[in-house]
N, C-alpha and C positions, 0 to 999 in steps of 0.2 A: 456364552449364553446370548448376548447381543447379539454376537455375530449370523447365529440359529435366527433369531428375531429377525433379524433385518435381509439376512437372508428367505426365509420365509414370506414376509410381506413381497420384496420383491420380485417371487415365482406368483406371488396371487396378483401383485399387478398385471405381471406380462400376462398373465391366464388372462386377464380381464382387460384388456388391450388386445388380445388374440380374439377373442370371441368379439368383440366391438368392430375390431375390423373386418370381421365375419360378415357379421350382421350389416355390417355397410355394404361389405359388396357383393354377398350372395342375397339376393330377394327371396329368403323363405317365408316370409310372408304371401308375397305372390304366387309364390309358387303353390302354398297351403288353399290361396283362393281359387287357383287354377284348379287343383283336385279336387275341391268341393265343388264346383260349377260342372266335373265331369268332361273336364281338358286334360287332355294327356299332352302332357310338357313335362321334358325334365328339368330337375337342380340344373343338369350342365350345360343343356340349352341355354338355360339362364344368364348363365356366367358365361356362357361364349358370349349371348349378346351384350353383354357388361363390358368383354374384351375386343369384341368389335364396334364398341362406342355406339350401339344401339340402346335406350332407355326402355329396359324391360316392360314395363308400364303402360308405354308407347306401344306394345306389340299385343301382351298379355290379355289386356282389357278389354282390345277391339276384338279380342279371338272368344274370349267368352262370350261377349256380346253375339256375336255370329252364331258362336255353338247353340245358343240357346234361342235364335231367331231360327236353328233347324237348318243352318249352311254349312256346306263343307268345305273348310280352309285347315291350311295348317301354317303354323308362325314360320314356316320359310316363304311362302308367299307374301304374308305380311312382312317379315323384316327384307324381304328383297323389294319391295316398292319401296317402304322407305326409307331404304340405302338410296333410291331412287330419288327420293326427295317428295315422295310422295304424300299426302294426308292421308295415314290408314284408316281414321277416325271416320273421315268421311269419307271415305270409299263403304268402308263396311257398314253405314247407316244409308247409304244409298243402295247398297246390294241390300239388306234388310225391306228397306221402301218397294225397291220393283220385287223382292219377292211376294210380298202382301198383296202387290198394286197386278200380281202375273205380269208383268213386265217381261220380257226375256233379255235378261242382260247378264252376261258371264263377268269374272271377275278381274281375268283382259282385257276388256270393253273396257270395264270400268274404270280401271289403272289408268289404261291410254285417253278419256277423256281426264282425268285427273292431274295427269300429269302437260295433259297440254294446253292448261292451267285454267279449264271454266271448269265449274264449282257442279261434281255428281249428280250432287243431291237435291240442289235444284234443278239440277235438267229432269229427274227422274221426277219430281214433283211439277216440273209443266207441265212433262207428259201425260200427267193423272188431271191437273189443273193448267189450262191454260193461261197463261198470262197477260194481263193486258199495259201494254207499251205507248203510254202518252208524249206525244212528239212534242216539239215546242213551235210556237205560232213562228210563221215563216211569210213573209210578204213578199208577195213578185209586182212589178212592177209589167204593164204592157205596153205596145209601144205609143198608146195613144194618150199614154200618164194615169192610166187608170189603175189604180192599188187591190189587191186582192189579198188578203190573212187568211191564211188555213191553219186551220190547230185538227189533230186526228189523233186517232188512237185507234192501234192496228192489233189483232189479238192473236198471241201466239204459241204454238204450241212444239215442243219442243219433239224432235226425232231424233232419239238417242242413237240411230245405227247410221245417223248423217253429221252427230255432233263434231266427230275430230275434223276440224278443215273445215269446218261447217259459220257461216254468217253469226255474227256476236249479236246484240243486242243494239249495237251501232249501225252494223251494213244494217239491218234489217229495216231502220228508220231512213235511211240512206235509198234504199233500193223500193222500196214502199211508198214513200212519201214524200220524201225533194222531185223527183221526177212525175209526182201526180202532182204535184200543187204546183207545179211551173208550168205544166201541160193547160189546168184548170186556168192558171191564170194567162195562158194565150187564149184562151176559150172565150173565158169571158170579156177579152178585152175587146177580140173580134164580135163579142154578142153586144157589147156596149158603144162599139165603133158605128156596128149597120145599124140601131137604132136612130130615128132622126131626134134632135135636140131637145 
């Protein structure tokens, strides 16, 4: 009679051990969220990307969100960017943005800005908002000792189909503005030189 007993409890253990570890590593829960939102994914999608050390989560979430922004992806595109190392996150909130904003920007564009590591979603929000980029005060000396501070702010708006390879937020201040405020301040040095005393 014991023996019935204890062997009993321990087939309800393992049952309840078996389903636990179920539950840990098949996501039916997301999956259940995926079919309510009107994403077709399967259980074994799932658990492939479980077995190929993708975080379902990671994939699932931004796919809904997409579906329901009216975009067409499907979770091999997203889990191949970020096998990529890529932010799906923000990739798919920036492909959301220019769709709203009619932007034209595809979801290769948007990878390869992504991944050549400036941030989607702000480039897609200069392009709707321009930005404005405040230098820091810079003084040229000219050759007659005369001092010149220029402080500027250069406003800029982003071109997503020139982003990859495209000037950062540094050249920009670089290319803009060290070379107009050392120009300025030959200028002025020669306008302060030909005045007489």
């Amino acid at each position: 009679m014991l023996n019935q007993l204890l062997g009993g409890s321990a087939s309800i253990l393992l049952i309840i051990l078996a389903v636990f570890i179920f539950f840990q590593f098949v996501p039916v829960g997301l999956w259940i969220s995926a079919l309510a939102a009107g994403v077709n994914i399967s259980i074994f999608n799932l658990v492939g990307m479980r077995l190929r050390r993708v975080p379902p989560d990671k994939i699932v979430l931004p796919l809904i969100k997409a579906n329901k922004a009216g975009l067409d992806m499907n979770s091999n595109q997203l889990e191949a960017h970020y096998l990529a190392g890529g932010n799906v996150d923000r990739v798919i909130d920036a492909l959301i943005a220019a769709h709203r904003a009619e932007i034209p920007l595809t979801f290769e564009r948007s990878c390869a800005i992504d991944l050549a590591g400036r941030d989607v979603l702000e480039a897609v929000q200069m392009s709707v908002n321009p930005k404005v980029i405040e230098t820091p005060v810079v003084s040229a000396v000219a050759k007659n000792g005369i001092e010149l501070r220029v402080k500027a702010r250069v406003t800029v708006r982003a071109n997503i189909e020139r982003l990859v390879g495209g000037a950062g937020e540094a050249t920009v201040i670089a290319r803009r503005f060290f070379g107009n405020a050392y120009g300025c301040a030959g200028i002025a040095g020669s306008y302060f030189q030909d005045r007489p005393g």
